[in-house]
N, C-alpha and C positions, 0 to 999 in steps of 0.2 A: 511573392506568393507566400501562403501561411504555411505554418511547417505541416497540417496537415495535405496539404498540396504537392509539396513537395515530395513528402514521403509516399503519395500516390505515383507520383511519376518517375519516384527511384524505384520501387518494386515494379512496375510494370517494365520499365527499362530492362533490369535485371532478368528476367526472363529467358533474354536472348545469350542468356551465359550457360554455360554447360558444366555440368559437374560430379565429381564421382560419389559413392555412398559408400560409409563404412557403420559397423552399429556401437564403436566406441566413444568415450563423451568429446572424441573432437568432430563427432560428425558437423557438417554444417548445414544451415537451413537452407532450401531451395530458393528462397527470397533475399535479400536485401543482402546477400554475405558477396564477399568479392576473394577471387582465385589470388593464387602467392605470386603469381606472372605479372599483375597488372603494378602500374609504378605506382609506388607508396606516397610521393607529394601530389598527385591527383585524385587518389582514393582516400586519403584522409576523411574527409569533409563526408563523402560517402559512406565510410564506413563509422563514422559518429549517429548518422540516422539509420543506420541499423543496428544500431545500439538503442536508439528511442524503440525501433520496430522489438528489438529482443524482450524489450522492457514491460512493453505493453501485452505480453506472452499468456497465455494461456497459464503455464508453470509460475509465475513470479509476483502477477499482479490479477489477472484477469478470469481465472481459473480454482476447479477442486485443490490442487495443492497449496495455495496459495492460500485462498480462505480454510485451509484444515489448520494450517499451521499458525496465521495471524490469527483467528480471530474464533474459534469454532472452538476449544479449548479455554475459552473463558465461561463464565455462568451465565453471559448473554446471547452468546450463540448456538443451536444448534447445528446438527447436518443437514435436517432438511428434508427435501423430499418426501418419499413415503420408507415405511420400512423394508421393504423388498428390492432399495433403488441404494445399493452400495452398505448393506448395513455394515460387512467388515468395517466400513470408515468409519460408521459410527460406532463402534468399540474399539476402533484407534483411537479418533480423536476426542471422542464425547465422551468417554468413561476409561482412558489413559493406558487401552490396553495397548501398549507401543510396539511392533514389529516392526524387526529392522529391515524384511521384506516388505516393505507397504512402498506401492506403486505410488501414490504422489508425493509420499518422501524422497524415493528416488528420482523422484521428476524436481521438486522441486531443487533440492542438492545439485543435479546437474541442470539447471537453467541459470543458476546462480553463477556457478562457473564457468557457464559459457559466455557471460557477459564478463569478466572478470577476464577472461586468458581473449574475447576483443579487446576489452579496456589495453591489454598490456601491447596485445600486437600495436594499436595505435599510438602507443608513447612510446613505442618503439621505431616505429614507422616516424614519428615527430622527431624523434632523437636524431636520426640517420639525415633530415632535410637539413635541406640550404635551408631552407624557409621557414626554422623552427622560430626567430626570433618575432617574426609579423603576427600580426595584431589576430589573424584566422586561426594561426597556427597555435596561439596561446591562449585562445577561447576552447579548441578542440581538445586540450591538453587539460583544458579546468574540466570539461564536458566527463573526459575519460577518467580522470580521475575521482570525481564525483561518482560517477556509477560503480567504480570499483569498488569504494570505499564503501556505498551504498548496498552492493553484495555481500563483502564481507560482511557487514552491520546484522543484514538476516542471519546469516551464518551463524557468526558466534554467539549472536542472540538463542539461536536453535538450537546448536550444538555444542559449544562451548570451545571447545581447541577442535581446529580443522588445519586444514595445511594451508599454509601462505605461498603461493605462486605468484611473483611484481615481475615475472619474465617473461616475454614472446616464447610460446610454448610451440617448437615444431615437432619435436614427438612424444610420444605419449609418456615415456620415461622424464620429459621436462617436468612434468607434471605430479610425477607419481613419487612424492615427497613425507613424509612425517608429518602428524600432528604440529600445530604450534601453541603454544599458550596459549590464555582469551587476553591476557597483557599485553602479549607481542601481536595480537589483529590490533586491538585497539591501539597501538603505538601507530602503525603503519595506519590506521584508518582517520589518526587524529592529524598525519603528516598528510596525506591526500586531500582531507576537506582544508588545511591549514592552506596549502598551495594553492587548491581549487578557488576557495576566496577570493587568493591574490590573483588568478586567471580570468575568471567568469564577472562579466560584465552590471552594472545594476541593473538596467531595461535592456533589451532588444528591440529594434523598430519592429513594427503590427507586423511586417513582413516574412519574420521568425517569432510571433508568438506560443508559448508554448518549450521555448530552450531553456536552458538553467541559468538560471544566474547567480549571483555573490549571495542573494537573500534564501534561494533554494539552498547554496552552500550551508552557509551558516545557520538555519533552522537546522539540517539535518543534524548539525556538529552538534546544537543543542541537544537534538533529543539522544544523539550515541549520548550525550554527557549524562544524560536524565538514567538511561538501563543504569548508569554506573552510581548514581547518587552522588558524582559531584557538584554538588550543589553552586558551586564560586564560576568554575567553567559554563554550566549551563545558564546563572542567572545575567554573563555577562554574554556572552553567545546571545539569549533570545534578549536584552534588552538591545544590545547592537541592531537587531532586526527590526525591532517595535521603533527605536528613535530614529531610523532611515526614512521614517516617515512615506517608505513606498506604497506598502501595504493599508485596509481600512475596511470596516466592518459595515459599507455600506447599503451590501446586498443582502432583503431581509431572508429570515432562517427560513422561509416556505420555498424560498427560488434557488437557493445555492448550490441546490443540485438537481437544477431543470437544465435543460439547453441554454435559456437564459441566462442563468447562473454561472455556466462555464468561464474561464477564465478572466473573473468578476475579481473584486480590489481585495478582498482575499484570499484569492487562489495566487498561493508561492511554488508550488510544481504541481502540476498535472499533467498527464501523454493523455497528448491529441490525436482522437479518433474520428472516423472517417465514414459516409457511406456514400453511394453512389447508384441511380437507376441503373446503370450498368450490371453492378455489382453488388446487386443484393443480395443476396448470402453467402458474400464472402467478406470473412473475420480480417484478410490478412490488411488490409486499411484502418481497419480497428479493433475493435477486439471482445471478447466472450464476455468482460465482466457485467451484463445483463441478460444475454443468453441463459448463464448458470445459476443467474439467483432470481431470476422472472417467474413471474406466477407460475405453477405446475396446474396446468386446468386443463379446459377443453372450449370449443368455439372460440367465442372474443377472449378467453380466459387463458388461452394459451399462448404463453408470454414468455415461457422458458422451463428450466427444469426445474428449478423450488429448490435447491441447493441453499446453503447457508440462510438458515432462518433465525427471526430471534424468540427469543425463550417470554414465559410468563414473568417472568422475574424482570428482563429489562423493560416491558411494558410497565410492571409496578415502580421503576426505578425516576422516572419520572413526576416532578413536582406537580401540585394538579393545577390545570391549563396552559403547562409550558406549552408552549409551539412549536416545538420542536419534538414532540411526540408525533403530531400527525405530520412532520419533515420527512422525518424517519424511520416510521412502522407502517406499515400499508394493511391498511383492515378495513372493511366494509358495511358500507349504513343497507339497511333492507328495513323499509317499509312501505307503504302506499303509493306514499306522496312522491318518495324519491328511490325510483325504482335502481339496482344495482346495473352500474356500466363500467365499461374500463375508463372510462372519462368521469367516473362521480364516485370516490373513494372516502375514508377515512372520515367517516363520520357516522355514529359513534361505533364504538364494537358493535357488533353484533353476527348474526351466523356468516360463514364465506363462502361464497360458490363453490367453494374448490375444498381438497383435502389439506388440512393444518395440521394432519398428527405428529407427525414431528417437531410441531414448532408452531408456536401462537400466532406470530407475525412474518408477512413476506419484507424485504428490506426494501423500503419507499425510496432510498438512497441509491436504487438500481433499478428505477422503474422507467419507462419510457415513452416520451411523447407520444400521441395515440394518433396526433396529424403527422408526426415523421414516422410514426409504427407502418402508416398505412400506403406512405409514400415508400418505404424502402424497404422493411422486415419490420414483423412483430419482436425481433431477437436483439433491436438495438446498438447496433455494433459500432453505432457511431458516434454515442456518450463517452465523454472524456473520463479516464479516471483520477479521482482527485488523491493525490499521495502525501503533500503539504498544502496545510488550511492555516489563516493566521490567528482565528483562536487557538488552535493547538499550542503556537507559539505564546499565545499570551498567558494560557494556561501554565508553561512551562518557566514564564517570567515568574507569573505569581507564584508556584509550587517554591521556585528556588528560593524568594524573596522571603518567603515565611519561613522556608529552614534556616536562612541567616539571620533571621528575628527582625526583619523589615517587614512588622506583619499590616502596617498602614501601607507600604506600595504594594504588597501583595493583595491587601483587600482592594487596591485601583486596579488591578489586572483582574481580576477576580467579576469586578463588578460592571468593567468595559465586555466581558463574555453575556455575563448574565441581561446586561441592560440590550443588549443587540438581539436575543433570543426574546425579549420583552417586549419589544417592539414600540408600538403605540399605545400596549395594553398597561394598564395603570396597577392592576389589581392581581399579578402575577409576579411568581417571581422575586419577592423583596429582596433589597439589597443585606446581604450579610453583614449587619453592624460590628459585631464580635469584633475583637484586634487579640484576643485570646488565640494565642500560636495552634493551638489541639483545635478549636472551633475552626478556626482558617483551616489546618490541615483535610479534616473533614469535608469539610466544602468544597474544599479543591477537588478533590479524589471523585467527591460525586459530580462536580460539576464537570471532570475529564469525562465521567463516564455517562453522561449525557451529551454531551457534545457533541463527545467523539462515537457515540451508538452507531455499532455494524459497524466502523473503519477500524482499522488496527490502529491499536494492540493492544485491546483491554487485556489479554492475558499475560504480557509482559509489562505493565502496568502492577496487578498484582505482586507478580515473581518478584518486582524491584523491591515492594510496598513490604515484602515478610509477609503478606496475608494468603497467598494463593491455597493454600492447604487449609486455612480457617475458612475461606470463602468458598471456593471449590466443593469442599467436605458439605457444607454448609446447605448447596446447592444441589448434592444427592451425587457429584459427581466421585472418582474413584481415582481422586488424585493425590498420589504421595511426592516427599519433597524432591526424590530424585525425578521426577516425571518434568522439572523447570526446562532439563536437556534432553531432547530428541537421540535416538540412537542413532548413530552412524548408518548408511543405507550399506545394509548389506553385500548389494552388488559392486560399493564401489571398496569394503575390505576385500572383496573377491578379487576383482582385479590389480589392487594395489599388489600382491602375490608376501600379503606379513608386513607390507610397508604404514597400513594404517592400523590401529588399534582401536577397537569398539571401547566407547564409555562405559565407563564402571555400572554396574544392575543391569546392563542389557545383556 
């Protein structure tokens, strides 16, 4: 069965487990988590897919914190909605007024670590078997380690020094440790994905699609390498992935994020979601990230809350008749002949059923089949989301390729993106002739941020680039340079009782 199968019939199983509530960050979730009694070389395997389950979280991928933090802080995103529907956020995160009381900072922070203190219980749990040497046991160990590293990555992306916990944490004092570096996360994040590699498999049979594997590894190693600009690390990390020859650009840019699309020759990780006539409006098989950014309307137009939208600017940021504008902006034809449905979109602008004051465009990258809408929820909850795409990586081939002054293999990474978003169309598009390293650069940067429109990280993108303050500014936004790091979330200086320390300007 397919891992989303499977993770149906671990959470419903789970059920029949009992457990107690506390409201500190080791509480655990009432699904897919498993008690300290049950024996750890048969819960292993178990508690890896609730790790996929944490993953897919409302907090960390699927959800307001998650989109505040990646991707709503750049000048492509806004908040969304209407203005009376959370505006504190939107002077958190749209115009950088940062409180270290903001509720999806704290949510995100501790989602983050509660995958991180699983990750550790499981390599601990590995460490202690007979059975650590087998072939399961050493998949489950690349799995864990992967996501660790994978938390930590947001982390010190957001925050800069946080504390480093690689121990099964039983009480709360395990935990409640000092700042560390952003030198010493990346140390320990570069030894996780380094081992992960050597763990996690090329394919998995159909039967586990959807798991990590050695290529999910190693894109990610690339992109930690990319926030850091080392250029020599990332350009041999992402060509290692590109010459494995697993990956391939074969699904065109209108499907690759339909249901069709799902786990198509480009997709290097994505969590698999779920739905079911059972269980139609329930998240816990799949998850919110369409519920939250789905049209904000009314009758057939009510598709979600209108949460992260994109701005007028990344509609102009598009070359004219890429295709990959109506991929990823959802906006509405009205005229006669072709009357407005939830099935007949994006052709050309024009007025929208619904309220866009916060935000020009709803995100097409989170819209949902209208025949599965109708079969399960209008909310979607059974779209996969996409976390690694192999243009991303081949973006990151060509970025590094041109900072080493290989600016002819960067322009073939460059032009294997562009010619795929081209499609059949002739008169779109041109290849970038330049071999001029500054004309490359440029390209590149616009070509990430079309690509990758509405996915993370255009705004860590920027921060790496030196431009976020010129662009930002630029875009009416209220962002200074200390604003690259999030504050600390308040509640958790609180309980550390003097053990953590808020970053500097907060």
């Amino acid at each position: 069965m397919k891992i989303k199968k499977y993770i149906l019939s671990l959470l419903i199983g789970a059920t029949a487990l009992s457990f107690s509530s506390c409201n500190d960050f080791l509480d655990r979730d009432p699904l897919g988590q498993f008690t300290e009694d049950d024996d750890p070389n048969a819960l292993v395997g178990g508690k890896i897919f609730n790790v996929y389950y944490l993953m897919r979280s409302y907090d960390i991928t699927a959800g307001i914190p998650a989109f505040m933090v990646h991707m709503v802080r750049s000048e492509d995103s806004e908040k969304g909605s209407d203005a009376g529907d959370g505006g504190n956020e939107a002077a958190m995160w749209d115009d950088f007024e940062y409180a270290a009381n903001n509720g999806p900072l704290g949510a995100y922070w501790s989602q983050n670590y509660k995958i991180i203190y699983q990750c550790n219980e499981i390599l601990d749990d590995i460490a202690k078997s007979e059975n650590k040497d087998d072939t399961e046991s050493i998949r489950n160990r690349g799995e864990a380690l992967f996501f660790r590293a994978y938390c930590y990555f947001n982390l010190v992306r957001a925050f800069g020094e946080v504390p480093l916990v690689t121990i099964k944490v039983v009480e709360a004092s395990d935990a409640n440790v000092p700042k560390t570096t952003a030198e010493k996360i990346y140390e320990q994040i570069d030894k996780d994905l380094t081992e992960a590699e050597d763990c996690l498999p090329l394919r998995w049979t159909s039967d586990y699609t959807g798991r990590l594997t050695w290529g999910a590894a190693r894109a990610l190693h690339a992109r930690t390498y990319m926030m850091r600009n080392d250029w020599e690390n990332m350009y041999t990390a992402s060509t290692e992935v590109i010459t494995s020859g697993i990956y391939n650009l074969n699904t065109p840019v209108d499907k690759v994020f339909t249901v069709e699309g799902e786990n198509c020759g480009e997709s290097i990780f994505e969590l698999q979601c779920e739905a079911t006539d059972a269980m139609k409006e329930d998240a816990s098989i799949g998850s919110q990230f369409c519920q939250v950014q789905g049209v904000r309307g009314a009758g057939d137009w009510d598709l979600g809350w209108g949460w992260h939208m994109a701005t007028k600017l990344m509609g102009e940021a598009f070359e004219e008749g890429d295709p990959r504008k109506d991929a990823s902006l959802l906006y509405f034809r009205r005229n006669n002949e072709d009357p407005i449905t939830p099935e007949n979109t994006n052709k050309p602008y024009g007025e929208s059923p619904v309220s866009t004051a916060m935000g020009a465009y709803f995100n097409k990258k989170a819209y949902t089949d209208p025949t599965l809408r109708r079969k399960y929820t209008r909310m979607g909850f059974w779209v996969n989301i996409r976390i690694i795409r192999y243009p991303d990586v081949l973006l990151m081939a060509a970025e590094a390729a041109n900072e080493k002054g290989l600016m002819g293999e960067a322009s073939g990474y460059l032009e294997q993106v562009r010619a795929h978003a081209r499609g059949t169309l002739t008169n779109v598009l041109p290849k970038v002739e330049s071999l001029d390293q500054n004309v490359l650069r440029e390209a590149i940067r616009h070509e990430r941020r079309v690509e990758l429109a509405l996915e993370p990280d255009r705004f860590y993108d920027l921060v790496r680039w030196g431009i976020a303050q010129e662009v930002l500014q630029a875009a009416g936004k209220n962002y200074q340079p200390k604003n690259a790091l999030l504050p600390l979330p308040q509640t958790e200086i609180d309980k550390s009782n003097g053990v953590l320390v808020q970053n500097p300007d907060y």
